[in-house]
C-alpha positions in Angstrom: 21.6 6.0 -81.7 21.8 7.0 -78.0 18.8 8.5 -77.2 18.7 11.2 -74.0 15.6 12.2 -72.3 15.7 16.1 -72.4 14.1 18.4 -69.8 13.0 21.7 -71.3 13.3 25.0 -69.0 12.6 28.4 -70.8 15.1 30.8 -69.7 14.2 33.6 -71.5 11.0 34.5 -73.0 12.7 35.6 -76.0 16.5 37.6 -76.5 16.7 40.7 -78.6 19.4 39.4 -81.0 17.8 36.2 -82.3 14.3 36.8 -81.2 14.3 33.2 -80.8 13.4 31.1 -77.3 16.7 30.0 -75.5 16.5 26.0 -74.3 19.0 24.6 -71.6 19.2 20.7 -72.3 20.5 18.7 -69.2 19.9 14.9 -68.8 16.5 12.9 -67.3 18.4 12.3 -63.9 20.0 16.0 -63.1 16.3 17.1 -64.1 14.5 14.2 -61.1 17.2 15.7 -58.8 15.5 18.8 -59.1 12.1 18.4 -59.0 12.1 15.3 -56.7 14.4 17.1 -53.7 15.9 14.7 -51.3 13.5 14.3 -47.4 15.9 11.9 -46.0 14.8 12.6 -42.1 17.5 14.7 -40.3 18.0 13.2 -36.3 20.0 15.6 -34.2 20.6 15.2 -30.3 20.0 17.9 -28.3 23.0 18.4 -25.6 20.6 18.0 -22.4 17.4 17.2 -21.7 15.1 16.9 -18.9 12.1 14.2 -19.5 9.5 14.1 -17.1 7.8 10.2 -17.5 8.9 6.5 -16.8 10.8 6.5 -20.6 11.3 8.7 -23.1 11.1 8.9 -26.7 13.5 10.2 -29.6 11.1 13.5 -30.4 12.4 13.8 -26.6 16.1 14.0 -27.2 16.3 14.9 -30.4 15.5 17.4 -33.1 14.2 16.3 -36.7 14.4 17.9 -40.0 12.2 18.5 -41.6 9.9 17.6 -38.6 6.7 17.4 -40.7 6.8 14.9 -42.3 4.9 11.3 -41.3 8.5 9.7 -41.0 9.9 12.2 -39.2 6.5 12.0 -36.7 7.3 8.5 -36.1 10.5 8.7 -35.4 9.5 10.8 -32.8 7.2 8.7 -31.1 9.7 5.8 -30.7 10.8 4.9 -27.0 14.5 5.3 -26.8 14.7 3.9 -23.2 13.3 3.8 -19.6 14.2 7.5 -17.8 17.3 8.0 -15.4 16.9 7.5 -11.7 16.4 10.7 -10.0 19.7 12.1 -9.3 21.8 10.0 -12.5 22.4 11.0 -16.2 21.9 8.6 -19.2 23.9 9.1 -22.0 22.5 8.8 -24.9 24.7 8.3 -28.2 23.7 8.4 -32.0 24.3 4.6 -31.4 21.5 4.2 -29.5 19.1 6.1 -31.7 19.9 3.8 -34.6 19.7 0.6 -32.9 15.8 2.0 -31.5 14.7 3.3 -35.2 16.2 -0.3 -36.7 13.4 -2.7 -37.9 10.7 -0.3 -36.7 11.6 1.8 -40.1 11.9 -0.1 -43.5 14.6 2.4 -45.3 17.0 3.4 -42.9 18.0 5.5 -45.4 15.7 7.7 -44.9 17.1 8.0 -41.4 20.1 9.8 -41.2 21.9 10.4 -37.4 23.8 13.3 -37.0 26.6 12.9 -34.4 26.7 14.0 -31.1 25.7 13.3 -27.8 22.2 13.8 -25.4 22.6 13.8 -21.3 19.2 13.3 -20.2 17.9 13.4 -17.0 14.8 12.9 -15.3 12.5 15.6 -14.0 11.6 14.7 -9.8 10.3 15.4 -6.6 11.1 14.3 -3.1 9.3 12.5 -1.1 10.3 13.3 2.6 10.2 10.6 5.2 7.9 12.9 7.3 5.4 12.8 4.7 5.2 9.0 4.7 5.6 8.5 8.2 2.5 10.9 8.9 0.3 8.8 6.1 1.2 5.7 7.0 0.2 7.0 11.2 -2.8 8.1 9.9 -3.5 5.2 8.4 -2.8 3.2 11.7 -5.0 5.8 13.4 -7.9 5.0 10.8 -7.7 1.2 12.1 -7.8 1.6 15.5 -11.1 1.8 17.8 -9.8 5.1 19.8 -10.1 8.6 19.7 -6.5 10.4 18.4 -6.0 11.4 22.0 -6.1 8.1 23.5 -3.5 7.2 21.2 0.2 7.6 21.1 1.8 6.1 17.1 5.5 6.6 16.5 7.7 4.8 14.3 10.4 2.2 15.0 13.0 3.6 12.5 13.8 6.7 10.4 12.5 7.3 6.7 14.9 8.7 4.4 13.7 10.9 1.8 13.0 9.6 -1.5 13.3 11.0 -4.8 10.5 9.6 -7.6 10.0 11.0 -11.2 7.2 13.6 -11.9 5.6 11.6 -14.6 3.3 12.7 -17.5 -0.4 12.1 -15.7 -1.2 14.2 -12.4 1.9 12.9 -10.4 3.0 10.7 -7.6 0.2 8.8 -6.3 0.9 7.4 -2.4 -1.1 4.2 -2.0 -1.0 2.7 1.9 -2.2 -0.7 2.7 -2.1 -3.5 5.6 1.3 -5.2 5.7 0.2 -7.5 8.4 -2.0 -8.5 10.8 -1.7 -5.3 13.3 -1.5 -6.3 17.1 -2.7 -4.2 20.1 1.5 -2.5 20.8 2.7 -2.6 17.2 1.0 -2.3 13.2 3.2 -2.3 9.9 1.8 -0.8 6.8 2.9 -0.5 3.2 3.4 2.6 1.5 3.5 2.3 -2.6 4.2 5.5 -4.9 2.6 5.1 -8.1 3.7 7.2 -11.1 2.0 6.9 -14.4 0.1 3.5 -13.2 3.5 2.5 -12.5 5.2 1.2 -9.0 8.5 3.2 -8.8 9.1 2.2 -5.2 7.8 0.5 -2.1 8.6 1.1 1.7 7.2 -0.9 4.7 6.7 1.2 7.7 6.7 -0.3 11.4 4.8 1.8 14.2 4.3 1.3 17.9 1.4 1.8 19.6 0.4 3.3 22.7 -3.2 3.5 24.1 -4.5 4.8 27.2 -7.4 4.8 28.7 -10.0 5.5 32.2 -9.8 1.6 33.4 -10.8 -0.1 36.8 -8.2 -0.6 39.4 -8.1 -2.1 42.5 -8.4 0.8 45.3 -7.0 -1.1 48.3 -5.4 -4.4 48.7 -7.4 -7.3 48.6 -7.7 -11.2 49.7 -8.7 -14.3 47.4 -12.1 -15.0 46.8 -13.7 -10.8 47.6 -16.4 -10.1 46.4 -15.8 -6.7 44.5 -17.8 -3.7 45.7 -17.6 -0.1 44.8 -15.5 0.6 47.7 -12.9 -1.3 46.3 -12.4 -0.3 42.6 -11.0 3.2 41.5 -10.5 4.7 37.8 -7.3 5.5 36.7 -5.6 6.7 33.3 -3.5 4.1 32.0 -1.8 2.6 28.8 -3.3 -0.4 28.0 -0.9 -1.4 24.8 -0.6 -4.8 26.4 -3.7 -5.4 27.7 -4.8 -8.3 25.1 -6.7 -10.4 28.1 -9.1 -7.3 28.7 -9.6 -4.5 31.0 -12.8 -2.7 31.9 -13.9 0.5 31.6 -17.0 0.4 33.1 -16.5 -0.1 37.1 -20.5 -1.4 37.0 -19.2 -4.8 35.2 -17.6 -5.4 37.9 -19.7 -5.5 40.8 -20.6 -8.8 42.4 -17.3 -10.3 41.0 -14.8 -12.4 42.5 -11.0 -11.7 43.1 -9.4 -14.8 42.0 -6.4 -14.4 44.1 -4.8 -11.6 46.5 -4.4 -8.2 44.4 -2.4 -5.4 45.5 -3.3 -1.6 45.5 -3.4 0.0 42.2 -3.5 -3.5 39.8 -5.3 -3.0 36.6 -8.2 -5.5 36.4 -8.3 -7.6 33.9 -10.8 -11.2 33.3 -8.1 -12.8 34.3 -8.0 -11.4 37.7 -11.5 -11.8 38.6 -14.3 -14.5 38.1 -18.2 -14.5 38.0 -19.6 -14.7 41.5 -20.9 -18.3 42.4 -24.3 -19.1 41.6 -24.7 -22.8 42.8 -23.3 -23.9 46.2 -22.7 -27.5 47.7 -25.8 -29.8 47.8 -28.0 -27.2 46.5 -30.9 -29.2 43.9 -30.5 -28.6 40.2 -31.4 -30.1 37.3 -28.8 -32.3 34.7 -29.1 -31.6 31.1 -27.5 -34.5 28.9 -27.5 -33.9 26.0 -26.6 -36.6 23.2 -27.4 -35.4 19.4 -30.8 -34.6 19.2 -31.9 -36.1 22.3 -32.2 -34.2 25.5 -33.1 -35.3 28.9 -33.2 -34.1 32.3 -32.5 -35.6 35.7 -32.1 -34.6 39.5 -28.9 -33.9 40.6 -26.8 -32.3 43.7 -24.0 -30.0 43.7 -21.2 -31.3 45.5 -19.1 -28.2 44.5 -20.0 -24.4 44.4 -20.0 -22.8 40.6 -20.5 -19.7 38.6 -21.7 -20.0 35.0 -19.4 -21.0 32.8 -17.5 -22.8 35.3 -17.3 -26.9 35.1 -18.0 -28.4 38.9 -18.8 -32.4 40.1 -22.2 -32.6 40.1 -24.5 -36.2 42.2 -27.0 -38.0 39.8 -29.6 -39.2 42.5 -30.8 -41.3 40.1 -27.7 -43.5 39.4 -25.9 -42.3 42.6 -22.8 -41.2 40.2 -21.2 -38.1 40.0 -20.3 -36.3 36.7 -19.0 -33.3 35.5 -21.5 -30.5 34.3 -21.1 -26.7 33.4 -23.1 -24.5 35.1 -25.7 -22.7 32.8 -27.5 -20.8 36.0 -28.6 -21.5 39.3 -30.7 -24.1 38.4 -29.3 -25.9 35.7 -26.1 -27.6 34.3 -25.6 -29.8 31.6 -23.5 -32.5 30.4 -22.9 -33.2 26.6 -21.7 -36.9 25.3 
């Protein structure tokens, strides 16, 4: 004999004819249909969306039913795909959604995709090129030893506005470094926008510099070998951008210098125009310095040439009667090293 499974249901408490209880028989599985409903997870794509971060997720672009449940949840969490570019659509098809729930879920058929189709698009602001040409000048301006009036910073080319996703965190961060080794005319910097500890995009940005500043000139024209006095030295207001070799600023430095060669009316003066006064003359007495590792020793000598420190001149040992080349240290001393 066959034997069914019965679920019992009262449907009545009693009927006035019979006064008996009435039973309705159905079999064990119409009964588990019943009391075990069916929470297959619903997935519906919404028609647009805009998302806001680097990539978005499925609770994102889609609606579940029912939504409570701890499949349903992480569904939702699951990253579909990185965001559009500013500006574009993605299209995403039900397609898509099951290929990014398959293997991460281990009955798909608790899944179930509804058709349709999601346009998303990515929530943005724009970056103007003003606003990274005026970072990336101030931080030129931070690097440079002048005040902001002395200085003049423009850049070499235009900056096109950008366009970089909001993100989830604060937003855009702008991060400016060194892109090279600056020079006194020109500096190029890197500009980074960082969204959600991510690099969306990088720019280099090339400036040229202009500096001025109160600097010696030469007053009147002058003849080699002058020794400079105040008479002869004006200040003037100029750009020194390409002044690498030096320029003064303080017309005192200069004093008791000597022109180098002839230099005409309103020449900037630089070290390379003028030259330490002479501080030994020929067949004045001073005294050699050799020096050989740790071993020093001093002789007699005359100078057979005139010399200002620094400069190399022939120098007479009296004691061998041979003359060398020694630096000048001061007026009394110059020194020779083996």
């Amino acid at each position: 004999m066959k034997l069914i499974a019965l679920s019992i249901l009262v449907a009545s408490t009693a009927t006035a004819q019979t006064g008996r209880l009435a039973f309705v028989v159905r079999s064990s599985e119409e009964a588990t249909s019943l009391e075990t409903p069916n929470r297959a997870v619903l997935v519906r794509l919404r028609e647009k969306v805009t998302v806001r971060g680097l990539e978005f997720s499925v609770g994102e672009v889609a609606d579940l039913f029912p939504a409570d449940t701890a499949v349903a949840q992480r569904v939702a969490r699951m990253v579909v795909s990185r965001s559009p570019m500013p500006g574009y659509t993605q299209r995403v098809t039900p397609d898509l959604i099951r290929m990014t729930i398959r293997g991460k879920v281990r009955d798909l058929s608790e899944i179930k995709v509804d058709n349709g189709m999601c346009a998303v698009k990515c929530a943005s602001i724009r970056v103007t090129g003003e606003f990274l040409e005026q970072a990336g000048r101030q931080h030129v301006m931070k690097k440079l030893p002048f005040s902001p009036e002395d200085v003049q910073i423009k850049p070499t080319k235009l900056v096109q506005d950008r366009f970089v996703p909001i993100g989830l965190g604060s937003g855009p961060v702008l991060e400016i470094t060194d892109a090279d080794q600056p020079t006194s005319s020109t500096m190029r910097v890197r500009a980074r926008v960082i969204v959600d500890d991510q690099e969306v995009f990088q720019i280099v940005l090339s400036y040229s510099i202009k500096t001025f500043q109160e600097v010696a000139v030469i007053a009147e024209p002058i003849r080699e070998g002058t020794l400079l006095a105040p008479e002869h030295i004006t200040m003037e207001r100029r750009q020194i951008s390409n002044f690498d070799f030096g320029y003064f600023t303080d017309p005192t430095k200069l004093y008791g210098k000597i022109a180098r060669r002839k230099i005409r009316k309103g020449t900037l003066l630089t070290h390379k125009l003028v030259k330490e006064a002479p501080v030994i003359f020929p067949r004045s007495m001073v005294s050699i310095l050799y020096r050989s590792g740790n071993l020093d020793i001093k002789l007699d000598g005359l100078a057979e040439q005139s010399g200002a420190p620094g400069d190399v001149i022939r120098i007479r040992n009296l004691n061998t009667r041979r003359s060398v080349w020694a630096k000048v240290i001061n007026a009394q001393t110059v020194t020779v090293t083996n």
